[in-house]
Rosetta silent file (secondary structure, phi, psi, omega in degrees, C-alpha in Angstrom):
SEQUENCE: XXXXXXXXXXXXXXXXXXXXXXXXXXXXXXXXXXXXXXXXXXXXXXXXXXXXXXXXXXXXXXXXXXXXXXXXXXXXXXXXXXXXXXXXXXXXXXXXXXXXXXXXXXXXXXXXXXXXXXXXXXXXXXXXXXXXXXXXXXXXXXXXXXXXXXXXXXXXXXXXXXXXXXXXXXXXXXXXXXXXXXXXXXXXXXXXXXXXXXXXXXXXXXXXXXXXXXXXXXXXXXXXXXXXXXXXXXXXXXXXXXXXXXXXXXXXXXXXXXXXXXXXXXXXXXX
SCORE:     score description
SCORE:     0.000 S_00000001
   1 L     0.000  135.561  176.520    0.000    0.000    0.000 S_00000001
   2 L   -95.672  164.303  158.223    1.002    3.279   -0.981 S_00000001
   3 L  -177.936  145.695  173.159    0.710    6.494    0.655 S_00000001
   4 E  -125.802  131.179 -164.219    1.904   10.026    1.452 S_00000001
   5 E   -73.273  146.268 -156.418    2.477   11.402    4.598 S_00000001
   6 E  -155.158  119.095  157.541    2.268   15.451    4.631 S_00000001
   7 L  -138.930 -162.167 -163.634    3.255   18.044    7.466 S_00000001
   8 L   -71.200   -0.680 -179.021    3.694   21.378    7.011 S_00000001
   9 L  -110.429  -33.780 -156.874    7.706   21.151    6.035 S_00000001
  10 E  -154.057  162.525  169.708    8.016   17.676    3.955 S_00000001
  11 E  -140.835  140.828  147.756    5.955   14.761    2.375 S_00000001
  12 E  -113.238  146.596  171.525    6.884   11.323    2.125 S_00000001
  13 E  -103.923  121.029 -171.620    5.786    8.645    0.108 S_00000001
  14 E  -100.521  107.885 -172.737    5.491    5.353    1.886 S_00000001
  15 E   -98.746  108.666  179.525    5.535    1.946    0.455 S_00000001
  16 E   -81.878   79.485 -177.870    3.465   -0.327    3.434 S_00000001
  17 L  -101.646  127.970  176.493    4.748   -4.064    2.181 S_00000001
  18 L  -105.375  -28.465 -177.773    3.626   -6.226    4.867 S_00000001
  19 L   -77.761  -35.037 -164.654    3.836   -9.152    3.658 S_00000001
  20 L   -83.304   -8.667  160.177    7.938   -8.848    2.641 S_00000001
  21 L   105.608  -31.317 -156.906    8.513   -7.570    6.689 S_00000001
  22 L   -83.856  154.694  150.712    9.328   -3.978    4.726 S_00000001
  23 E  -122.892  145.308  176.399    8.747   -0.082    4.551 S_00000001
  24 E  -152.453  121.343  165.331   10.463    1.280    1.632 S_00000001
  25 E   -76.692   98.890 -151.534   10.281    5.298    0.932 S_00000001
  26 E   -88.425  -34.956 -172.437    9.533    5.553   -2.782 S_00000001
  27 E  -156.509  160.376  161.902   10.102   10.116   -2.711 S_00000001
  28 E  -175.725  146.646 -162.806   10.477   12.532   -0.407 S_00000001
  29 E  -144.586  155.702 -149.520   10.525   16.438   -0.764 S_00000001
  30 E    65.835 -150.443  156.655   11.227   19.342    1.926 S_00000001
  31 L   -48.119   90.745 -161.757   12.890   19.248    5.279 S_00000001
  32 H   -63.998  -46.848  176.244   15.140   16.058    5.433 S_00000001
  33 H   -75.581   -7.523  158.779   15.044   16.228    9.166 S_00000001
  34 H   -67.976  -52.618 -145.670   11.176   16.542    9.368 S_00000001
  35 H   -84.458  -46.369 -175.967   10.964   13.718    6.365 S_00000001
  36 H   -40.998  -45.999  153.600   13.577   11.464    8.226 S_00000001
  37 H   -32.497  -43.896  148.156   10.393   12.134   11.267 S_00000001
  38 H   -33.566  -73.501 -147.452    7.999   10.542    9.109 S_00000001
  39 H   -51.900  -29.054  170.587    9.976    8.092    8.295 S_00000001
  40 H   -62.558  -46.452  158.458   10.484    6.936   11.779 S_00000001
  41 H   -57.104   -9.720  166.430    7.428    7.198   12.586 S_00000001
  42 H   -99.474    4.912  179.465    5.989    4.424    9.983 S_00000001
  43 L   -87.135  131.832  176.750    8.123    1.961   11.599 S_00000001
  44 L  -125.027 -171.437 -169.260    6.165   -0.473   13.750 S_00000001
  45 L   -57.265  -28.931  173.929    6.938   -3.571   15.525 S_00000001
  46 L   -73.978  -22.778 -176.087    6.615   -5.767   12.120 S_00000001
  47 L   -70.477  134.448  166.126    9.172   -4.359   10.172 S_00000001
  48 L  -124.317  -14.824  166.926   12.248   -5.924    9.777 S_00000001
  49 E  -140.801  143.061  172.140   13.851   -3.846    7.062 S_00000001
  50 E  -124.691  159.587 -168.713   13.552   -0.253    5.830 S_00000001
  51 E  -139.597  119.250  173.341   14.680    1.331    2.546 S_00000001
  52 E  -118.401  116.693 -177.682   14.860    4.601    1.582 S_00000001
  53 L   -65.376   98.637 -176.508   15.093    5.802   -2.404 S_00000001
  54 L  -103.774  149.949  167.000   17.863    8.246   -1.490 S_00000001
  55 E   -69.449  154.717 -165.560   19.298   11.248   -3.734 S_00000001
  56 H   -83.425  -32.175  171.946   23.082   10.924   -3.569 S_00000001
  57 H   -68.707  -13.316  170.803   23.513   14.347   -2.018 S_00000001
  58 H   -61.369  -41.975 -148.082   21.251   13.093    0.842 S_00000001
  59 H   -72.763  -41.909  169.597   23.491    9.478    1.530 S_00000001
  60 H   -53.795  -51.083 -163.251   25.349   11.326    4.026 S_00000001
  61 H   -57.714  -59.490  173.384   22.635   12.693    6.242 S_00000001
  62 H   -32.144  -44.349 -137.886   21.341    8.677    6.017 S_00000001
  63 H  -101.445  -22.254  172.092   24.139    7.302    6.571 S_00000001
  64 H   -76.768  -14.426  178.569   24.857    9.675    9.849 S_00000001
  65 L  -101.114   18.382  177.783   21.955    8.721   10.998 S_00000001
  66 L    98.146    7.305 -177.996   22.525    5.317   11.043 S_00000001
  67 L   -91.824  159.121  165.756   21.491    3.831    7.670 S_00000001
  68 E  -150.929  171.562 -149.996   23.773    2.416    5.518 S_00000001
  69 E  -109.468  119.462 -176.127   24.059    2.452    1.442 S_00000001
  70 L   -94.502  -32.127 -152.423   23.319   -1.238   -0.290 S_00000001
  71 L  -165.824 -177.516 -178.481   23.095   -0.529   -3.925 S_00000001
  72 L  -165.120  158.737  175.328   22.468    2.587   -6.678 S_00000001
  73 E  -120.007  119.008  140.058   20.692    3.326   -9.801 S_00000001
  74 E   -35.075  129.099  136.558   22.491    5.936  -12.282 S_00000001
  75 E    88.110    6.997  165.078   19.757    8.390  -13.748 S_00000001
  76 L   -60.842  -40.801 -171.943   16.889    7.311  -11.607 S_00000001
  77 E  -101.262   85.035  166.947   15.212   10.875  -10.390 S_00000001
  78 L    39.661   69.478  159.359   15.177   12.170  -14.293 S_00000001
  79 E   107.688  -49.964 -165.321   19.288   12.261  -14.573 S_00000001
  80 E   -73.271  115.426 -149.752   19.889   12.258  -10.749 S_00000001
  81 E   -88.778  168.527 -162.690   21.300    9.201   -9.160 S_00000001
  82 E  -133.511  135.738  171.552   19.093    7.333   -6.529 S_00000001
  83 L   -89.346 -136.433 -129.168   20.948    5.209   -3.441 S_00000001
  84 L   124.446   83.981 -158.322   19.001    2.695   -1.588 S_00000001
  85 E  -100.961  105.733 -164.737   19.710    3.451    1.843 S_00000001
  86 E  -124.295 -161.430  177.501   18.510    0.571    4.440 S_00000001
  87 E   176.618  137.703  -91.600   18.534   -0.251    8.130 S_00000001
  88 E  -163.283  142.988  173.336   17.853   -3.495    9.789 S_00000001
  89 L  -150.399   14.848  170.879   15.469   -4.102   12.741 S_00000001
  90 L  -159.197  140.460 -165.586   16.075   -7.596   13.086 S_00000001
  91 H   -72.265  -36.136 -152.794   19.802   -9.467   13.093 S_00000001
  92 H   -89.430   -3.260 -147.628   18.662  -12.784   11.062 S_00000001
  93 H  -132.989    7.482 -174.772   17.364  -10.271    8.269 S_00000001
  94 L  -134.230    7.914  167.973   20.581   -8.073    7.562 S_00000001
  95 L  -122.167  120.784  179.069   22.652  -11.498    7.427 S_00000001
  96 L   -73.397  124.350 -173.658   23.091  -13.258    4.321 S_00000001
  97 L  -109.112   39.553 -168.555   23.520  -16.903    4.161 S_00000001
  98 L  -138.198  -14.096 -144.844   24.250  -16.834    0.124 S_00000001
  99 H   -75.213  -36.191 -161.796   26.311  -13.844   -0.378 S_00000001
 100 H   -88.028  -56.220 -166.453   30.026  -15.417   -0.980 S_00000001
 101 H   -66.088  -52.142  161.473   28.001  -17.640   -3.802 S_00000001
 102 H   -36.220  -87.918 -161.754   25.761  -14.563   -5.253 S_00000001
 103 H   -23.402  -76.620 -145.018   29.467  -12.656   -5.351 S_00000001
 104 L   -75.523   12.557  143.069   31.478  -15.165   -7.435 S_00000001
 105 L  -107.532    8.013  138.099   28.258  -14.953  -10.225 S_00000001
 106 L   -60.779  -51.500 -168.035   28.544  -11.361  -10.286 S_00000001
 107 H   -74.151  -35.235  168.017   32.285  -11.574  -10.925 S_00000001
 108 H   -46.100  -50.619 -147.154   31.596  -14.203  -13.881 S_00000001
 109 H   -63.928  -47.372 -164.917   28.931  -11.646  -15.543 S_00000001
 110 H   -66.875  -43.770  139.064   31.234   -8.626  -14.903 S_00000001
 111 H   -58.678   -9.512 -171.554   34.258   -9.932  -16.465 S_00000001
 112 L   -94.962  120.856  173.559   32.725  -11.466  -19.312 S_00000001
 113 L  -111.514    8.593  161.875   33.325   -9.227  -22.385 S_00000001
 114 L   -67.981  132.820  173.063   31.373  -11.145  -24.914 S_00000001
 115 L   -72.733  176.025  176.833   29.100   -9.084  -26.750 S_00000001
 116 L  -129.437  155.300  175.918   25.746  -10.138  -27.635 S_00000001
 117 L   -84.887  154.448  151.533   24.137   -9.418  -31.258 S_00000001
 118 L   -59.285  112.987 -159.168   21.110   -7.426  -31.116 S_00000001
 119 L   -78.442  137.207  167.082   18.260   -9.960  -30.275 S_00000001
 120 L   -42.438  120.359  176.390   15.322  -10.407  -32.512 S_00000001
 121 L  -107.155    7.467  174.768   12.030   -9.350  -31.415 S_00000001
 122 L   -37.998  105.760  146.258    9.891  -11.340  -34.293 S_00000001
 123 L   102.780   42.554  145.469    6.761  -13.161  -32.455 S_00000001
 124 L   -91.749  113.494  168.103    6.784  -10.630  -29.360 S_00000001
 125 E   -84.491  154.564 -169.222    3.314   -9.555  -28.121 S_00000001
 126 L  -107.348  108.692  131.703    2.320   -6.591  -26.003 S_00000001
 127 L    30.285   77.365 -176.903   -0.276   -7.771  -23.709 S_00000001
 128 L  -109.352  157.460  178.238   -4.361   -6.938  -23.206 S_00000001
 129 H   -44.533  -29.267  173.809   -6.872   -7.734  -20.347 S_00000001
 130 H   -65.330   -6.519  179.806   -7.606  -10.821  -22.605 S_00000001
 131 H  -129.114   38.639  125.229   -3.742  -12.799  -21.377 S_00000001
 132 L   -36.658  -76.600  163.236   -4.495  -11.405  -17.721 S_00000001
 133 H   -20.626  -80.362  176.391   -5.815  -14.944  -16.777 S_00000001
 134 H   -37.354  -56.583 -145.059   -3.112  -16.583  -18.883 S_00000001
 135 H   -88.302  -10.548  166.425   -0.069  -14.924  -17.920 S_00000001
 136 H   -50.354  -52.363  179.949   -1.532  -15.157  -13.731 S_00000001
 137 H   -41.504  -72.160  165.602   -1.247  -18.774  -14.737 S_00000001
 138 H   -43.296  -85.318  147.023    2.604  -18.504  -16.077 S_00000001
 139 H   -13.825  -26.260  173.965    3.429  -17.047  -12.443 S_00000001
 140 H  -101.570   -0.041  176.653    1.776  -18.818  -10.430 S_00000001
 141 H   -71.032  -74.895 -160.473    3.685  -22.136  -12.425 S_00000001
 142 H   -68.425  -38.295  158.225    7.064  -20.547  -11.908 S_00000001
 143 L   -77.408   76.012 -179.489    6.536  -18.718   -8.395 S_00000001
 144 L   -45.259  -32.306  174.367    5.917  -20.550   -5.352 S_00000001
 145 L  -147.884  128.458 -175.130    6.483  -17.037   -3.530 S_00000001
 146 L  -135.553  135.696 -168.491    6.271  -13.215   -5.336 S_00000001
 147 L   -63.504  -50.868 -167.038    6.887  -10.065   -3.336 S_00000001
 148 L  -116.833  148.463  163.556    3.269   -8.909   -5.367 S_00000001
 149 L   -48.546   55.753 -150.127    0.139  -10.818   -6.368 S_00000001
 150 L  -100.817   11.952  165.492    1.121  -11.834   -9.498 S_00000001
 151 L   -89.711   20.752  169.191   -0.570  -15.120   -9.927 S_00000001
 152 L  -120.859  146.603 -164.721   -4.105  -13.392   -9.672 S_00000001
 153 H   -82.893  -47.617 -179.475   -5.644  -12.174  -12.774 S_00000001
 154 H   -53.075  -36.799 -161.036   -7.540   -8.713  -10.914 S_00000001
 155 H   -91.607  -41.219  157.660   -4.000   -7.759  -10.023 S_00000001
 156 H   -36.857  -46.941 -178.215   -2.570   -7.737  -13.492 S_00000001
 157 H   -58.745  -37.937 -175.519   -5.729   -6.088  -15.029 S_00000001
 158 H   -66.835  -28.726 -155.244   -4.937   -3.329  -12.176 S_00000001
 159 H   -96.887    7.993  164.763   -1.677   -2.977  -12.779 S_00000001
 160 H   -85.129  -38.108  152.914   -2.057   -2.683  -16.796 S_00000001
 161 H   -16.422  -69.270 -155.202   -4.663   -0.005  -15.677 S_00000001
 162 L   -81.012    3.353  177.083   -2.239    1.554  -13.984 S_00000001
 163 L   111.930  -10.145  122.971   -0.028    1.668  -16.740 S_00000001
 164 L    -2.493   96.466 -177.450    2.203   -1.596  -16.551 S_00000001
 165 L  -104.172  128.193 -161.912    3.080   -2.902  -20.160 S_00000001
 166 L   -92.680  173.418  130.860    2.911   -6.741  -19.896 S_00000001
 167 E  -116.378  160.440  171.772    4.864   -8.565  -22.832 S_00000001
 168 E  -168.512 -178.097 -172.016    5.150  -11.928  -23.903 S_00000001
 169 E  -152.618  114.751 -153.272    5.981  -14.780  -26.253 S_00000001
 170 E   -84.933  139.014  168.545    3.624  -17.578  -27.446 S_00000001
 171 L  -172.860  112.507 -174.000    4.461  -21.210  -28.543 S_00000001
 172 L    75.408   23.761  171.409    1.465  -23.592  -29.703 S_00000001
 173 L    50.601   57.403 -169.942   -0.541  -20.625  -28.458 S_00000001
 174 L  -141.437  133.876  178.402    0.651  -20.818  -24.935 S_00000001
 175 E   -76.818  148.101 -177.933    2.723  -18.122  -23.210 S_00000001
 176 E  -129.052  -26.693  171.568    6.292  -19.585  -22.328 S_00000001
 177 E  -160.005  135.519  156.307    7.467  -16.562  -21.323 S_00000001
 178 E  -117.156 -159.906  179.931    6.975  -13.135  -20.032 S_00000001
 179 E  -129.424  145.659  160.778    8.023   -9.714  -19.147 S_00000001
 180 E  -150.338 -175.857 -177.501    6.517   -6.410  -17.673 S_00000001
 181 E  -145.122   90.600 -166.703    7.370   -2.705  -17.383 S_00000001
 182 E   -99.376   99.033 -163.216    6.708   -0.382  -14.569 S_00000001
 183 L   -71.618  153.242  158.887    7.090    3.263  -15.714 S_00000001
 184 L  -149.579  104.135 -168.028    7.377    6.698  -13.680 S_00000001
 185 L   -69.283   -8.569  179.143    6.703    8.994  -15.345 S_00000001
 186 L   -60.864  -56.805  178.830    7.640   11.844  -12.814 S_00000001
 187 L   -85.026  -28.748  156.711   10.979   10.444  -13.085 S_00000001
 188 L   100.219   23.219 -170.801   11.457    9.054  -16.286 S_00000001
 189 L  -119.765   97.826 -153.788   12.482    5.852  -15.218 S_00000001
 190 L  -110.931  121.561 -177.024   10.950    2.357  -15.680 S_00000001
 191 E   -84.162  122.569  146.952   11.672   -1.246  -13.279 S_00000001
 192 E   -85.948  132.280 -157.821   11.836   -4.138  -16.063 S_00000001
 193 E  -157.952  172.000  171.037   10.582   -6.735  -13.460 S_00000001
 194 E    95.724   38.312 -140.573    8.054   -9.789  -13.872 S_00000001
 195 E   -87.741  121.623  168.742   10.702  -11.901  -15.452 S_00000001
 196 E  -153.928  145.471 -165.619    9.155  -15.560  -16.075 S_00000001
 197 E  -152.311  116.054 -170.081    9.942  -18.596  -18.525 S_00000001
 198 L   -61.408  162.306 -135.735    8.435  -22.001  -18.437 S_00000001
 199 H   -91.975  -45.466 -168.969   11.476  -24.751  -17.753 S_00000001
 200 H   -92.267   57.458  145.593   10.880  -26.177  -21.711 S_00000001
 201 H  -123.547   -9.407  175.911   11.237  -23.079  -22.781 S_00000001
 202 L   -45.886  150.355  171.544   14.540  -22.271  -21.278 S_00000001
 203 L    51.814   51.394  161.157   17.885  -21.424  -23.003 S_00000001
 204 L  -148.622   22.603 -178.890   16.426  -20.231  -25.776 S_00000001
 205 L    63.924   30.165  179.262   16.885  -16.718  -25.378 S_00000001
 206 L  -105.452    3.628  179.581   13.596  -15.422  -24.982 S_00000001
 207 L   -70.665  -48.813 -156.695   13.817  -13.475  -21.888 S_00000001
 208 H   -67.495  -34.670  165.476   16.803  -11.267  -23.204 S_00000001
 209 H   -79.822   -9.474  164.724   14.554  -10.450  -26.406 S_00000001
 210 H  -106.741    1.969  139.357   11.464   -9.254  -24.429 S_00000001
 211 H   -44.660  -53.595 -174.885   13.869   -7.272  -22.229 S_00000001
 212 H   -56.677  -73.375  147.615   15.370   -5.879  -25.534 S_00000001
 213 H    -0.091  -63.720 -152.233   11.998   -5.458  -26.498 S_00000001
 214 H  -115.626   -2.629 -163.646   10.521   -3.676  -23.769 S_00000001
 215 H  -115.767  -83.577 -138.576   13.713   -1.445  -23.620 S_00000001
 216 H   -62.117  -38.402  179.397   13.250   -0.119  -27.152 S_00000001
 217 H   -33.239  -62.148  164.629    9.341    0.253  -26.526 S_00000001
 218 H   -36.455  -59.830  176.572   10.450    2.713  -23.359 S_00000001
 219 H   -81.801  -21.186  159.364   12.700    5.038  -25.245 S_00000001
 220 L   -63.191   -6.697 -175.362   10.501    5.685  -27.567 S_00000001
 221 L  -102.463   12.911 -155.015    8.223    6.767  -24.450 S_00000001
 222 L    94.183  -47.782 -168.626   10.532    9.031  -23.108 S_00000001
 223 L   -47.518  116.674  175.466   12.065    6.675  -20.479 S_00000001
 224 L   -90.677  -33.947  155.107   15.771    7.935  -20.032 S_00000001
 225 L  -142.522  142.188 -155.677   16.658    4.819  -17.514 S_00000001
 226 E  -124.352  136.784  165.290   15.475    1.345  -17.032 S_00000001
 227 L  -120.069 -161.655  168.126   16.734   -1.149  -13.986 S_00000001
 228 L  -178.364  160.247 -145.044   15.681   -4.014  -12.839 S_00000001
 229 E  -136.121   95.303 -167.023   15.839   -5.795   -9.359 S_00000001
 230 E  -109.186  125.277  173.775   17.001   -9.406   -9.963 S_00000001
 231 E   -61.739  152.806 -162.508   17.415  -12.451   -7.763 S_00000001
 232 L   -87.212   21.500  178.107   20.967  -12.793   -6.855 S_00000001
 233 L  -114.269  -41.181  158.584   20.907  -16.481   -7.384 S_00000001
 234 L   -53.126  104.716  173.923   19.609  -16.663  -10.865 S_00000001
 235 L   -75.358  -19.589  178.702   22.737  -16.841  -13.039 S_00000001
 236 L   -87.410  -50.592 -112.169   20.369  -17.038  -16.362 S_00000001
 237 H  -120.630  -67.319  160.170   18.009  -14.124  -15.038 S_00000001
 238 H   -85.292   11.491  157.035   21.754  -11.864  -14.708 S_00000001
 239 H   -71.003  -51.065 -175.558   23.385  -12.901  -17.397 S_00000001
 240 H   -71.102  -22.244  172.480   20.568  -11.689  -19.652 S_00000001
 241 H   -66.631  -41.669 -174.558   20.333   -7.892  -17.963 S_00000001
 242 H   -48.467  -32.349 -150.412   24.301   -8.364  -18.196 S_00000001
 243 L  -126.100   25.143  177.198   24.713   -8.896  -21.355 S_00000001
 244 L  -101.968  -20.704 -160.521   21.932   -6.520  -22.520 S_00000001
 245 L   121.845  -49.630 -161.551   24.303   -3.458  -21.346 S_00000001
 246 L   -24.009  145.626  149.900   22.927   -3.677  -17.493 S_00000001
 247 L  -109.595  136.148 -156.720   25.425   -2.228  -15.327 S_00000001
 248 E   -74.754  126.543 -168.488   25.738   -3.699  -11.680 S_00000001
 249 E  -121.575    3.872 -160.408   24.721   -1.728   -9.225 S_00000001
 250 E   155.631  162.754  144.592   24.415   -3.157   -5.637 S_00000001
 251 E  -104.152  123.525  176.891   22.962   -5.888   -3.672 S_00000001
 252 E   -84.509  113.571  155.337   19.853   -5.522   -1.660 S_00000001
 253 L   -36.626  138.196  159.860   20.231   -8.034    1.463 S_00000001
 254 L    42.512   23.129 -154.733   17.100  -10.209    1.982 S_00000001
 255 L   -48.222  -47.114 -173.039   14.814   -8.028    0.074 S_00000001
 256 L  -166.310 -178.383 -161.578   12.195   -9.929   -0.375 S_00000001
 257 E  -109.458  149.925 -162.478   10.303  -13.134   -0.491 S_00000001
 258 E   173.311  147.581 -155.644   10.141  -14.482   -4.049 S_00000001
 259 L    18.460  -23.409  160.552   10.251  -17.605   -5.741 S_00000001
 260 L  -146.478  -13.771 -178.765   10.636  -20.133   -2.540 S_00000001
 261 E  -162.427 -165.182 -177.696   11.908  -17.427    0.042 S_00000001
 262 E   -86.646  120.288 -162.434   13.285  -14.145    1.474 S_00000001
 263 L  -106.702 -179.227   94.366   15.999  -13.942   -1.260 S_00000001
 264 L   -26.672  164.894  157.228   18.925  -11.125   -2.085 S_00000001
 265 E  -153.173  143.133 -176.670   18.402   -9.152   -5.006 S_00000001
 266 E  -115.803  148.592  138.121   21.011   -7.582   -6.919 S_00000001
 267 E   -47.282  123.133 -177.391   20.495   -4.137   -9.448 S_00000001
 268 E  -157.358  122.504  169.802   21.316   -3.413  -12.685 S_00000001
 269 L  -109.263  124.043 -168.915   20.932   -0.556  -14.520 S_00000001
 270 E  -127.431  133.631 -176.374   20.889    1.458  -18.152 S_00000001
 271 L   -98.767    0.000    0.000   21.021    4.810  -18.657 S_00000001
């Protein structure tokens, strides 16, 4: 649940995830020690991690105050880089018991200087309320656990409402794999996120072409940079932002619970 908090010096906007243990501050405009006030003030006894979307002249005041800086986006607040600034409210939930293994598939992707050809986007479709149903289906195959509801068909239709361009790619007139794209337009910046591919469809490149896809789609919108917030255990899921351009930008500890558990997630970002 979103929402923004207002006093007479600053507003924040407050992302209420309850289920992932989280608060995560999506903006925040005025008096950083009034909005830092807020922010304290949405923490309750359930939270186990908080996140704050910080502007990089800000990451000090955070970081004096006891936060510390996990990861970064280039060109997130329309050209202006955005931290991720967290703080911990429970010890099993700021310690990673994957982190040495995530690392050494970062350092493959990162060294690896093979290019990739530009992928083909021939047999991609863009998504209508009629493959709601369907692609709930695809997600609820492949996710046992998703930080959002995405194996129910109302919450797709809302979030293509809301502007959320779904993609996808058909075979025997069955989706095998999709994509989605969640724009801001305030900022100019779009999360490629939704990432899913049925197992006999694997290793066939079709994620990397509705990324590719969904990236050209975007600049043609405006969008000056697209991330994306990847589990840090999928070596196929960052290989394909990697080798798309992505640049690495951080790990988020524990972020969230997705595909069997409370996971890592690392960043990657193009400006």
């Amino acid at each position: 649940m979103t929402k923004e908090v207002t006093t007479d010096t600053a507003t924040v906007t407050v992302y209420t995830d309850i289920f992932n243990k989280r608060i995560r501050i999506d903006d925040y405009v005025g008096d950083l020690d009034e909005a830092l006030n807020i922010i304290n003030q949405q923490v309750s006894n359930w939270v186990e991690k908080l996140i704050i979307k910080s502007r990089e002249v800000d990451v000090p005041f955070f970081i004096a105050h006891g936060f510390s800086c996990e990861a970064f986006i280039k060109g997130y607040f329309a050209g202006d880089d955005m931290y991720f600034v967290t703080m911990y409210f429970s010890a099993g939930r700021e310690r990673s018991d994957h982190w040495h293994e995530e690392q050494s598939i970062i350092q493959k992707l990162v060294n690896d200087k093979s290019i990739l050809e530009v992928p083909s986007t021939e047999g991609i479709k863009v998504a209508t309320f009629s493959q709601a149903a369907e692609l709930a289906r695809l997600y609820k195959t492949i996710f046992k656990v998703y930080p959002t509801p995405l194996s129910e068909q109302t919450h797709i239709i809302k979030t293509m409402q809301e502007g959320t361009v779904y993609v996808y790619i058909e075979n025997d007139h069955q989706i095998v794999s999709a994509a989605s794209a969640e724009t801001n337009a305030r900022y100019k910046n779009a999360e490629l996120t939704d990432c899913a591919t049925l197992p006999q469809a694997e290793g066939k490149g079709h994620m990397k072409k509705l990324l590719f896809f969904l990236e050209q789609k975007l600049r043609t919108d405006g969008i000056t940079c697209c991330y994306t917030i990847a589990r840090s255990e999928s070596f196929s899921m960052n290989k394909a932002f990697a080798q798309l351009g992505y640049i690495y930008g951080g790990r988020l500890v524990n972020n969230c619970f997705i595909y069997s558990g409370l996971e890592d997630m690392n960043v990657w970002y193009k400006e």
